[in-house]
C-alpha positions in Angstrom: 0.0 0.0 0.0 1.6 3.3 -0.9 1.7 6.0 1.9 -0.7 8.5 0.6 -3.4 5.9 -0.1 -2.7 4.6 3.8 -3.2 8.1 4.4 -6.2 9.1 2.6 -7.7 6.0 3.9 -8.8 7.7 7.3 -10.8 10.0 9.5 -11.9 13.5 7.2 -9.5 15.4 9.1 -6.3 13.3 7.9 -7.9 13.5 4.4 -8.2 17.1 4.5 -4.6 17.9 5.2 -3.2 15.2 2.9 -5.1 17.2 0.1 -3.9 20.7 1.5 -0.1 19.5 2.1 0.8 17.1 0.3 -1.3 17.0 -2.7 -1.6 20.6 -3.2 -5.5 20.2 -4.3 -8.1 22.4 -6.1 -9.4 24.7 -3.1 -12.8 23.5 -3.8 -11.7 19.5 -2.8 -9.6 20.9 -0.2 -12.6 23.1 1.4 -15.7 20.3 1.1 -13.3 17.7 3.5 -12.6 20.8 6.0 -16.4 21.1 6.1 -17.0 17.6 6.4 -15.3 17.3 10.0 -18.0 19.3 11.6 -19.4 16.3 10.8 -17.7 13.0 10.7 -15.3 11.2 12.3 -13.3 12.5 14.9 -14.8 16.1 14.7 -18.1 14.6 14.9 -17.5 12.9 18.0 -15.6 16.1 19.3 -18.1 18.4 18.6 -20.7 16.2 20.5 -18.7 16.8 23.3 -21.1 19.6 25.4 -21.2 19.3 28.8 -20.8 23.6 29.8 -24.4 24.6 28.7 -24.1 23.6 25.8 -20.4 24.4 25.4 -17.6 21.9 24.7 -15.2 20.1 27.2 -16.1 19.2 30.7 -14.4 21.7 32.2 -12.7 24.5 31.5 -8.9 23.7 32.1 -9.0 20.9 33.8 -9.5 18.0 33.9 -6.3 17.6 31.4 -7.4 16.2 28.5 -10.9 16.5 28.4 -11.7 20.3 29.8 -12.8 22.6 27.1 -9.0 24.3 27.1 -7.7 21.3 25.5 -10.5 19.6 23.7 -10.6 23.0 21.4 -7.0 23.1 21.3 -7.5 19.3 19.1 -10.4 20.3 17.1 -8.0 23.4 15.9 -4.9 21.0 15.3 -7.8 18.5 13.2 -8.8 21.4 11.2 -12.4 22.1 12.1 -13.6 25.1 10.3 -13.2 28.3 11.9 -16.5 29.3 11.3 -18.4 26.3 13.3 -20.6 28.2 16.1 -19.7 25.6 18.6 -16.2 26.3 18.5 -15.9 29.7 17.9 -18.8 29.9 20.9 -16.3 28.2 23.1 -13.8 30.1 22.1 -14.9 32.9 23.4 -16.0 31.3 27.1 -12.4 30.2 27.1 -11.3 33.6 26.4 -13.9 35.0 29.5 -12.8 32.6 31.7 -9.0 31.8 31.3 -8.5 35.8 30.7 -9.2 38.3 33.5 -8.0 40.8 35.0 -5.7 42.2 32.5 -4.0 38.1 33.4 -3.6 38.5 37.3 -5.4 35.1 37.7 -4.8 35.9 41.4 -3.1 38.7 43.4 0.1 37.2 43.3 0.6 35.3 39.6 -0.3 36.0 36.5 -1.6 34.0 33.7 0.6 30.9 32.4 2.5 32.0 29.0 1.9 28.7 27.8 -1.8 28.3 28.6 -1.9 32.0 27.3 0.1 31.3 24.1 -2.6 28.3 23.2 -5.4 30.5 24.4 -4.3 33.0 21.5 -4.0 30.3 19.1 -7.3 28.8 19.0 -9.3 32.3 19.9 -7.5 34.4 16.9 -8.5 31.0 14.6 -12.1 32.2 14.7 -10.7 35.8 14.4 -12.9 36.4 17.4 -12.8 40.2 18.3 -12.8 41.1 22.0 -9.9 43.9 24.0 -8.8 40.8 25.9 -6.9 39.7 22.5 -4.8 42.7 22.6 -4.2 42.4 26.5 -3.1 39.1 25.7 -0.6 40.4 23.1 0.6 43.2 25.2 1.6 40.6 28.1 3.5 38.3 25.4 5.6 41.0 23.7 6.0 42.7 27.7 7.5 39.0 28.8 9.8 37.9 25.5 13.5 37.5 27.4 16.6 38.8 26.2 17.6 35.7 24.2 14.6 35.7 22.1 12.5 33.1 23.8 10.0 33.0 26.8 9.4 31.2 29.7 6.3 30.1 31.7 8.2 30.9 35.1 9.3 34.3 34.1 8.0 35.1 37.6 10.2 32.8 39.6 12.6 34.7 38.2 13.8 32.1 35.6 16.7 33.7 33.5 16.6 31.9 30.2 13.5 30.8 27.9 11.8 28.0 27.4 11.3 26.0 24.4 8.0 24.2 25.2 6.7 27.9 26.0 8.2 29.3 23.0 7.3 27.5 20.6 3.5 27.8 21.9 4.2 31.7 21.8 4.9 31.6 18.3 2.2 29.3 17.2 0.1 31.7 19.0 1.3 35.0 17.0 1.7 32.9 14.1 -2.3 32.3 14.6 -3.0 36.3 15.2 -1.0 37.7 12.4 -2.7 35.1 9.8 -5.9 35.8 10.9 -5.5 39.3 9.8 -5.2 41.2 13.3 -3.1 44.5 13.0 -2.5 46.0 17.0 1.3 46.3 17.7 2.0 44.1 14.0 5.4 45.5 13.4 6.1 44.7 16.8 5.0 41.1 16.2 7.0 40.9 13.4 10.1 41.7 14.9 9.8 39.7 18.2 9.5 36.1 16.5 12.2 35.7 14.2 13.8 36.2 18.0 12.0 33.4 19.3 12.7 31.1 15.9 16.4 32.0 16.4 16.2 31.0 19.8 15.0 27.4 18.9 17.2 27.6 16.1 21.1 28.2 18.4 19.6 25.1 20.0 19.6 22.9 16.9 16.0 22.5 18.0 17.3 20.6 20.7 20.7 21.0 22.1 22.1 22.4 24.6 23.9 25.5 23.3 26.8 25.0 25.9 27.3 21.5 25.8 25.7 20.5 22.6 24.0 17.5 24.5 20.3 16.8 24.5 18.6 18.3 26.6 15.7 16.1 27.0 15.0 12.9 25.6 11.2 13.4 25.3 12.4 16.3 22.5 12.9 13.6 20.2 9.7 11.6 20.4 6.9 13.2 19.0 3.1 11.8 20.2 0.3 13.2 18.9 -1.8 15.5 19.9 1.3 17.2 21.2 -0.7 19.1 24.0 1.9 21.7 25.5 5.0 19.5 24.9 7.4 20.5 22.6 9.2 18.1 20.7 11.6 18.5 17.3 8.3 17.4 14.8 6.5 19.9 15.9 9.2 23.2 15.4 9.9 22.1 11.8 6.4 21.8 11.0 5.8 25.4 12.4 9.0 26.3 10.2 7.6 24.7 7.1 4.0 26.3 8.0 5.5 30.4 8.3 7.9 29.3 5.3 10.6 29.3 7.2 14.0 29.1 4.6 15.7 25.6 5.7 18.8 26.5 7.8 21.8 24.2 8.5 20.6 24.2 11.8 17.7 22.5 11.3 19.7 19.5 9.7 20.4 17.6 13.2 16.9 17.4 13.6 16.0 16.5 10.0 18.7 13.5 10.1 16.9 12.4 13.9 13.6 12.1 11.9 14.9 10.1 8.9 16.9 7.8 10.1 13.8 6.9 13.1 11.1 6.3 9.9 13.7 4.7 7.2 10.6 2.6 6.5 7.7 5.0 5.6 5.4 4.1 8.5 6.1 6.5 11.0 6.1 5.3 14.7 2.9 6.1 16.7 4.5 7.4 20.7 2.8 6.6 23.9 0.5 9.6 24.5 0.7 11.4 27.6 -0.6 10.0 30.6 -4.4 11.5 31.6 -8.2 10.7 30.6 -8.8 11.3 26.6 -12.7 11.2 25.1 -10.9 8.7 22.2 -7.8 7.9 20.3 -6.7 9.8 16.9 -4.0 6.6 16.7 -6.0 3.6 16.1 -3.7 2.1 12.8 -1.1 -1.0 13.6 1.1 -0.1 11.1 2.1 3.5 12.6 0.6 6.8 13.2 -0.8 8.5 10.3 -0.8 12.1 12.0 2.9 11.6 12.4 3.4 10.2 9.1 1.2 13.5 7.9 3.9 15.6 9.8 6.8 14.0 8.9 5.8 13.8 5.0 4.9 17.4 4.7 8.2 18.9 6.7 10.3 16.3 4.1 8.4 17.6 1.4 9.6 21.7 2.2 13.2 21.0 3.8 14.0 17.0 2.2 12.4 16.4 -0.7 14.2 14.3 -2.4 13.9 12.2 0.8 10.4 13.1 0.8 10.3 11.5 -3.1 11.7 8.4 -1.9 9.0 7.9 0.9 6.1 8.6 -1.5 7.6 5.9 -4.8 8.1 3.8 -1.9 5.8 0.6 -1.6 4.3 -0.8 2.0 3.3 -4.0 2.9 -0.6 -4.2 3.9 
């Protein structure tokens, strides 16, 4: 079975970005399977979800994976459309309720960076418009450190960034200037090429002094990724803003081939907590990583990316 058939033989949402990434389809193919995941398959059984008055998620941040917070934060990564009232209405409950106060959730602590970063993400997706969106961006441009990055505990007084909150960050800004909003853009612009070059000096995931790794679970890469950052998911946000390849991407590139030499990429143990179902259901691998890994080949590898597509799997 060749990959994209193995792909294209699964849940609407797979089939949707197969057609967008990788196949480069008419708009008009492209947008029917978007629409089709309000529903079928796993944006069906998403959406059907509602347990808030009618809003999605159990709760709103907790419990972890199954509050509102997180079961949004799949339907974005899925690709339900950004238009679908039960999302964009939840969206904006998140917003209210994650978002107060300017982000002094209490007298003493502001709002996580990293919950904030993913709060950006999914509200901007339905371009919702409400002042708290450009609070939010004032309190990530205000806490961006000094070597490009940011850190959840900037308020233990943490002295370098972090690169599971950073690379949330700049999904989350990635998300806002796409979606067409235009307070403090130039500033925007400037402060992520910061935080890419501070993922970047790492080799996405060394230790700039000692060239070492810095964490083992940075080279796994189980999906949904929740707040975990992981090499996979940095070169796909590279290959989504069009990032240029740099050499310093190549470590990281040469991890992921030589891991998947056989097409079928590996499906990893997802993190430990309640889900409402699993996205990985196929024996041979994980198609969502096989998705990812094909369409990052295909703007930094693609001779390699070639090579996976001529080859042929055994059913």
């Amino acid at each position: 079975m060749k990959i994209i058939d193995w792909l294209l033989n699964s849940d609407v949402s797979i089939q949707y970005q197969v057609h967008r990434d990788l196949l480069e389809s008419d708009d008009s193919i492209v947008d029917s399977l978007q629409r089709r995941i309000e529903t079928e398959g796993y944006g069906k059984r998403f959406l059907a979800e509602k347990h808030n008055d009618g809003l999605l998620g159990s709760r709103i941040y907790s419990p972890k994976w199954t509050s509102m917070h997180y079961l949004l934060y799949d339907l974005y990564y899925i690709g339900v459309p950004n238009d679908n009232v039960d999302y964009t209405n939840s969206a904006r409950h998140l917003l209210e309720s994650l978002w107060f106060n300017k982000g002094w959730v209490r007298k003493t602590r502001m709002q996580d960076v990293c919950i904030t970063g993913m709060l950006i993400q999914m509200c901007c997706y339905s371009k919702i418009q409400n002042p708290k969106i450009f609070e939010i961006i004032d309190y990530l441009i205000d806490r961006q450190y000094q070597d490009g990055g940011w850190n959840c505990s900037w308020q233990l007084k943490h002295k370098h960034s972090s690169l599971h909150t950073t690379i949330t960050v700049l999904e989350g800004l990635e998300q806002y200037l796409k979606s067409g909003y235009s307070y403090r853009k130039e500033e925007i612009i400037k402060a992520i090429p910061l935080g890419e070059e501070f993922i970047l000096k790492k080799e996405l995931f060394k230790s700039v002094r000692t060239k070492e790794v810095i964490n083992e679970q940075f080279l796994r890469y189980p999906f949904p990724h929740r707040w975990h950052y992981e090499i996979l998911r940095a070169l796909d946000y590279f290959r989504r803003v069009d990032k240029a390849y740099d050499p310093r991407m190549e470590s990281a590139l040469q991890i992921i081939l030589k891991k998947n030499s056989q097409g079928y990429i590996k499906a990893y143990s997802r993190f430990p907590g309640k889900i409402y179902f699993s996205m990985e259901e196929d024996k041979l691998g994980s198609k969502w990583n096989t998705l990812r890994v094909l369409r990052v080949l295909k703007k930094y590898k693609p001779d390699e990316y070639i090579k996976f597509l001529k080859g042929e799997q055994d059913d």
